[in-house]
C-alpha positions in Angstrom: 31.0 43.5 37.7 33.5 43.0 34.7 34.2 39.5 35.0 31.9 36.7 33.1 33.4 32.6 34.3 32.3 30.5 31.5 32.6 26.8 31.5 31.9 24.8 28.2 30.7 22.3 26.9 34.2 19.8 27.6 34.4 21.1 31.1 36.9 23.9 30.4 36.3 27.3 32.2 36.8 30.7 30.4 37.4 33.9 32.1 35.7 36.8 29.8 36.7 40.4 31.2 37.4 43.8 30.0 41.4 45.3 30.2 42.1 48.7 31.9 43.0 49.8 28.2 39.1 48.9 26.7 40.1 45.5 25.1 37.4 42.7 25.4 39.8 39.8 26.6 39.7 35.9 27.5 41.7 33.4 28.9 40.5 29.4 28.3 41.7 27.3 31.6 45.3 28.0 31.5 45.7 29.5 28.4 47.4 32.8 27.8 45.4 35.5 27.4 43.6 36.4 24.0 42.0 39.5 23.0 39.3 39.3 21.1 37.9 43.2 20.8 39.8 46.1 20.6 37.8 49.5 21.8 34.8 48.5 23.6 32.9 49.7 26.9 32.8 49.0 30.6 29.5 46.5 29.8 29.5 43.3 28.0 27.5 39.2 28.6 27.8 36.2 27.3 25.5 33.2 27.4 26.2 29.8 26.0 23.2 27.8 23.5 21.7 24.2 23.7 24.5 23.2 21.7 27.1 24.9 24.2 28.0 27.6 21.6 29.4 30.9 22.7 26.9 34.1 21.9 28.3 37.6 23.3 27.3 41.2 23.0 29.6 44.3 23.5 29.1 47.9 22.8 32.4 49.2 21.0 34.0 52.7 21.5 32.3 54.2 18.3 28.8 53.0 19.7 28.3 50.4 17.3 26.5 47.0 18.8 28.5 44.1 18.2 27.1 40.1 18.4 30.1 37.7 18.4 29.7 33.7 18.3 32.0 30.9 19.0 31.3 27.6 17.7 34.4 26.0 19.7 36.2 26.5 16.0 35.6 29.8 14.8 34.9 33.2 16.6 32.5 35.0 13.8 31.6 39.1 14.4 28.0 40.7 13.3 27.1 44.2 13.6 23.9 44.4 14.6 23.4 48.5 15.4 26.0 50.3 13.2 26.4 54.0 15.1 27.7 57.3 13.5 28.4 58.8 16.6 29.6 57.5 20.3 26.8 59.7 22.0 24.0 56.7 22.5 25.8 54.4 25.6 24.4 50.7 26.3 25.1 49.2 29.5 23.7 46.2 32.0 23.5 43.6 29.1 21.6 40.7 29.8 21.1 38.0 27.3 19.4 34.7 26.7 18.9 32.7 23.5 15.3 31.5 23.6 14.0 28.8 20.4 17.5 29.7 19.0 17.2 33.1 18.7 19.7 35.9 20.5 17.1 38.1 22.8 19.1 41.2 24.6 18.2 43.5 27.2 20.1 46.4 28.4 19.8 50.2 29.5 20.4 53.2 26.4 21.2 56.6 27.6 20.3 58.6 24.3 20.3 62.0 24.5 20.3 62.3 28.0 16.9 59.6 28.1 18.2 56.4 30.0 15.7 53.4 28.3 15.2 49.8 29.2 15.5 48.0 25.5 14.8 44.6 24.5 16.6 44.0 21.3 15.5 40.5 19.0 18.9 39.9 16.9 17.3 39.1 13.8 19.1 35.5 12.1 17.9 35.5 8.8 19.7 39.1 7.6 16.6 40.9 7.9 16.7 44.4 9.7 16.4 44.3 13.7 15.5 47.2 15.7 15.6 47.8 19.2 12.6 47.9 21.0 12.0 50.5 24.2 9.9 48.8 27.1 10.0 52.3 29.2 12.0 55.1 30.1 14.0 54.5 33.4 15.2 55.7 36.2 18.8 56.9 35.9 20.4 56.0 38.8 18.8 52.5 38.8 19.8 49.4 36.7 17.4 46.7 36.0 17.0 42.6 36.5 15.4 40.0 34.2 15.2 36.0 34.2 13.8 33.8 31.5 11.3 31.2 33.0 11.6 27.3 31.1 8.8 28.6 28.6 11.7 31.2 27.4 9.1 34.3 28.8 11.3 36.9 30.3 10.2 38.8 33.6 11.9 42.0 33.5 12.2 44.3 37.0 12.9 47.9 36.6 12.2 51.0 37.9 10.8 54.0 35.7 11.2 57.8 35.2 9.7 58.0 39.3 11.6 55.4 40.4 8.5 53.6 41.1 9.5 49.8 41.0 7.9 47.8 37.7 7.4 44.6 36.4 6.6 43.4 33.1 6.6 40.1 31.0 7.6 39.3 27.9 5.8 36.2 26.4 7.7 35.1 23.6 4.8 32.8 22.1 2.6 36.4 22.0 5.7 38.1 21.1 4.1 40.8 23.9 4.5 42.1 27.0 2.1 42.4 30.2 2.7 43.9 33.5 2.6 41.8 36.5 3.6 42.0 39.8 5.2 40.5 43.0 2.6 39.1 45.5 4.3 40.9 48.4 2.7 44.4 50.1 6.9 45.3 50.5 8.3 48.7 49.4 10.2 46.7 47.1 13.8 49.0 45.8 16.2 46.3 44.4 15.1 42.7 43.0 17.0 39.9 41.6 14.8 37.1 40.1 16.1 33.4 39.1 14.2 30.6 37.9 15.3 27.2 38.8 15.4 23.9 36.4 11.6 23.1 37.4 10.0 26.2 36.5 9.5 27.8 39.8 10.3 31.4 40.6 12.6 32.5 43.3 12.9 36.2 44.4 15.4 37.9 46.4 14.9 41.5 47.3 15.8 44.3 49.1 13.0 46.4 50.7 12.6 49.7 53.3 10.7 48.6 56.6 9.8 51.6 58.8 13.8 52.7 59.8 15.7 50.0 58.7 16.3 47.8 55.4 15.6 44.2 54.8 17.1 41.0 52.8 14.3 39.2 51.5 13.6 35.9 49.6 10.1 35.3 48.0 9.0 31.7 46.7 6.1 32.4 43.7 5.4 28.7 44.1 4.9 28.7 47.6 3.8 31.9 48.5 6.5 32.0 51.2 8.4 34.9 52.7 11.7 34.9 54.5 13.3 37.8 56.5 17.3 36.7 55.3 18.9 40.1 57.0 18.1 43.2 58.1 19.8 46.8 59.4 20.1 50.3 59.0 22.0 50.1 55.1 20.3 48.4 52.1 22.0 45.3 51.2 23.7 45.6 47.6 25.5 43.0 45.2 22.4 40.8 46.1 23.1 36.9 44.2 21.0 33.9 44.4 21.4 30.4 43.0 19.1 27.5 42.8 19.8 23.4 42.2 16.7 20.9 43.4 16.1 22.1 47.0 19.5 23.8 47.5 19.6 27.5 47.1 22.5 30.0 48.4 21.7 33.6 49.0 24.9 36.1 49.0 25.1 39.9 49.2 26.9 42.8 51.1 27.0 44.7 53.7 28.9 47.9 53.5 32.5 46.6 52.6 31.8 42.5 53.8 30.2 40.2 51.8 27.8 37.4 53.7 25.9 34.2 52.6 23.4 31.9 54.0 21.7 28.7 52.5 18.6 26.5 52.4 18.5 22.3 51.5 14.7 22.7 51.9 13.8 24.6 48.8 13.3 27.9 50.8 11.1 26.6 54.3 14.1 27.5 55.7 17.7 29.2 56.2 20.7 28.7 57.7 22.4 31.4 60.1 24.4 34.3 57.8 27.3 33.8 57.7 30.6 36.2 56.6 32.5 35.3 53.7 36.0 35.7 54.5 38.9 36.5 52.5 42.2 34.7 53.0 46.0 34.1 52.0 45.4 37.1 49.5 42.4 36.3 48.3 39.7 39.0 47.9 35.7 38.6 48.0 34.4 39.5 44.5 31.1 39.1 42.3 31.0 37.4 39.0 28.7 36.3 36.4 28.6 32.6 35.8 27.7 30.9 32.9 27.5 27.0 32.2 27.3 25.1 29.5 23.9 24.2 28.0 21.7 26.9 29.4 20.8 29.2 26.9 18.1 30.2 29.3 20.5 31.2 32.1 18.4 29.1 35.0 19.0 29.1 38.4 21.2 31.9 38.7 24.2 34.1 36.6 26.5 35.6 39.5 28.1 34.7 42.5 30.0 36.2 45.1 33.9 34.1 44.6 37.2 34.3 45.8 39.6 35.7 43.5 43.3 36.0 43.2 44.6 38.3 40.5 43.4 36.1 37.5 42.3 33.1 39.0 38.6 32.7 40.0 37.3 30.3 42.3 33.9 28.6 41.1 31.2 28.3 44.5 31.3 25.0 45.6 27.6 24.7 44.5 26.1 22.0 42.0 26.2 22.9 38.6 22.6 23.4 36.5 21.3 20.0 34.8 22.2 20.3 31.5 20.8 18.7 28.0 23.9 18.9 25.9 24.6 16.0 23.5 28.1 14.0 23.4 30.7 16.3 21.7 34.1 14.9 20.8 36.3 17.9 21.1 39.1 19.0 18.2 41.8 21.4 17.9 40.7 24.7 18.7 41.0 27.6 16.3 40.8 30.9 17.4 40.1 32.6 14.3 37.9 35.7 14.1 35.6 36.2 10.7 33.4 38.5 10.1 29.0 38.0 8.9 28.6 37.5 5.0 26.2 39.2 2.9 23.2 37.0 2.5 23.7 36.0 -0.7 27.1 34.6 -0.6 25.8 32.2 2.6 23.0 31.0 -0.3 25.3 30.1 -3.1 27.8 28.6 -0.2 24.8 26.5 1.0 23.7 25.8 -2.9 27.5 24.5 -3.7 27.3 22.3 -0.3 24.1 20.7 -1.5 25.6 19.7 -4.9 29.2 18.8 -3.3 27.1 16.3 -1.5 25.0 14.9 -4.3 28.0 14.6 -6.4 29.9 12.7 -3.2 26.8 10.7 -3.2 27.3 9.7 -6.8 31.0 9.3 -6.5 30.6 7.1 -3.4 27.8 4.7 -5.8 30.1 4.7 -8.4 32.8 3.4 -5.9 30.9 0.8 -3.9 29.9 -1.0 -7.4 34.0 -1.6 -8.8 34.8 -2.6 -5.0 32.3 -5.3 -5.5 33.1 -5.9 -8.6 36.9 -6.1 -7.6 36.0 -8.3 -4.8 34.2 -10.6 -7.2 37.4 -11.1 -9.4 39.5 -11.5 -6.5 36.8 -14.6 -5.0 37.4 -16.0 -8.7 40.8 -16.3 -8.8 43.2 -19.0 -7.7 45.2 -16.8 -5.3 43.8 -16.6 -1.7 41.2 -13.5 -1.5 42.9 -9.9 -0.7 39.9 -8.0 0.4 42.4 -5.1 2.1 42.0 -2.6 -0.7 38.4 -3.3 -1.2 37.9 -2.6 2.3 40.0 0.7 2.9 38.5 1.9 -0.7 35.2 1.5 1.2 36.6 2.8 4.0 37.4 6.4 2.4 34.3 6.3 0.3 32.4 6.5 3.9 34.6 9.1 4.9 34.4 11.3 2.0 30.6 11.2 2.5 31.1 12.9 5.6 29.9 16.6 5.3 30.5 19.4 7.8 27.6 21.6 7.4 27.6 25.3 8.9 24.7 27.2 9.8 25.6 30.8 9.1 23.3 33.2 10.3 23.6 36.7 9.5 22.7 40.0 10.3 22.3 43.7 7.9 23.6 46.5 9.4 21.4 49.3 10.8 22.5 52.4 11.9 21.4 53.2 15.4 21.3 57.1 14.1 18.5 55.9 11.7 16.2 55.2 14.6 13.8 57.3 16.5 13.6 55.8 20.0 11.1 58.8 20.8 8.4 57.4 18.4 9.3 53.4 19.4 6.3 51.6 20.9 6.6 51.6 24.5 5.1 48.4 26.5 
């Protein structure tokens, strides 16, 4: 999966995906493409705010962890882990921004030790280092969904490939383990909580001599046999809007799909997804606008042709966004400030705005006073200047205020994983 289909807060869809030559590359709608990152690896996510601002992590070339975010003016670039040496490789990012703050799962193979890592980007400049939830198995990825109380429920398997799960509750800044109320031998899961707080499972599990496609409702406490036969189903995807949820996965080389309009109590027959007119069956991630949480779902199955990709006719998430007039986009890239500069920068705003305050007083009182004269005189009143000067005296007290949130470097080299506090 190397493809993430964005759409934004105006509607528009972006296609974020990686070039055969290791550039991290985009393409807005029709747009020609952009690159934005030279020299990165195979594994990269994105996830858009409450405010429908862009926030994506890649791992470049060098090892180096990089955090970029797009306020629909400016790309900006922080370092977050700043590596000496290629050897430690991050892959299966998974990101969600939770009370405003970027949290980041993925799997670290250091030193020959794959690791499950939950990494807090730190917004106030202060050092932020990774944090290892437990060794893993290496042939095994992991799954995680953030619930509507921004607690993540993490899936994984560890060292013995025994299947785990563990929350993180971001209130107790802690983790606990839990587990799925199913007596299933339980080998892949994908998890997705939908816009009214309820948690939906999907899973694959071994039954005697054959494999089974599975969908668990935590709510309910209801259990559905979706497919079953003598391969494990991979690529497994589920979405969720109200009582409409679509479950998609493959079958050796064939993708399939089947749905429910009752919230789960039931399924539609499986049906194939077919590929036509030279169009090919392939997974994406999804991300809309709005959802910092990523709920109800982050990958479907699509039909693609070349670079165009085919959004699932399937609702899109409720979204809270405000009304956003759009401007001319610029696509320039700049990178984190030190601290200090972003204090003085802040400081000189403040006093830019007192003094446009003052200025703005100063210009209100002679309009009056012009308009005053003007009432006085013989001639017929000529309130146009008076009006545009107050006009631009409301314009100039217009301010455009940036919250710049940085990050100091810290070098990934400079951290023992082997003494980190495991969860």
């Amino acid at each position: 999966m190397n493809r993430i289909l964005l759409t934004d807060r105006y509607g528009d869809r972006w296609i974020f995906f990686i070039s055969p030559e290791g550039d991290l590359c985009y393409r807005k709608s029709d747009d020609r493409e952009q690159i934005l990152q030279s020299g990165i690896r195979q594994s990269f996510d994105a996830v858009t705010d409450s405010d429908g601002k862009f926030h994506l992590t890649v791992q470049l070339d060098s090892g180096s962890l990089i955090y970029f975010t797009y306020d629909h003016k400016d790309w900006r670039r922080h370092t977050v882990l700043n590596s000496k040496s290629p050897e430690g490789v991050m892959r299966s990012f998974k990101m969600f921004i939770l009370k405003g703050v970027p949290h980041c799962l993925y799997i670290l193979d250091f030193k020959g030790k794959p690791m499950l890592v939950h990494h807090i980007y730190d917004m106030y400049g202060k050092q932020s280092s990774p944090r290892v939830i437990s060794y893993t198995d290496t042939s095994k990825n992991f799954n995680a969904c953030a619930d509507t109380d921004g607690n993540i429920h993490i899936f994984f398997a560890d060292r013995e490939s025994k299947f785990k799960y563990r929350i993180y509750n971001l209130k107790n800044d802690g983790y606990t383990d839990s587990a799925v109320q199913v007596d299933d031998d339980i080998k892949t899961l994908y998890p997705v909580c939908s816009d009214e707080g309820v948690l939906h499972f999907l899973y694959t599990a071994k039954m005697k001599s054959y494999y089974a496609l599975i969908y668990y409702n935590s709510a309910a406490k209801e259990r559905k046999i979706i497919s079953f036969g003598e391969t494990n189903a991979a690529d497994i995807c589920m979405h969720t809007n109200d009582k409409s949820i679509r479950i998609q996965w493959r079958e050796r080389t064939k993708f399939y799909q089947c749905a429910s309009t009752d919230g789960g109590v039931s399924f539609k027959k499986p049906t194939a997804i077919n590929e036509v007119k030279g169009k090919t069956a392939e997974i994406i991630k999804v991300r809309f606008a709005y959802n910092p949480k990523v709920l109800n779902g982050d990958r479907f199955v699509t039909l693609t042709k070349g670079a165009m990709v085919e959004l699932p006719d399937f609702p899109q998430p409720k979204v809270t966004g405000g009304n956003h007039k759009n401007g001319k986009p610029d696509y320039n890239i700049t990178d984190s400030q030190s601290v200090d500069e972003m204090r003085f920068l802040r400081a000189k705003a403040e006093e830019n705005e007192k003094e446009l305050i003052r200025l703005n007083t100063i210009i209100n009182t002679l309009s009056d006073k012009i308009n005053c004269l003007v009432r006085s005189s013989v001639a017929p009143p000529n309130r146009e200047s008076a009006v545009k000067t107050t006009h631009a005296a409301k314009k100039c007290e217009e301010i455009n205020k940036e919250n710049l949130e940085l990050f100091e470097h810290t070098d990934v080299d400079d951290i023992n994983f082997d003494s980190c506090k495991k969860f």
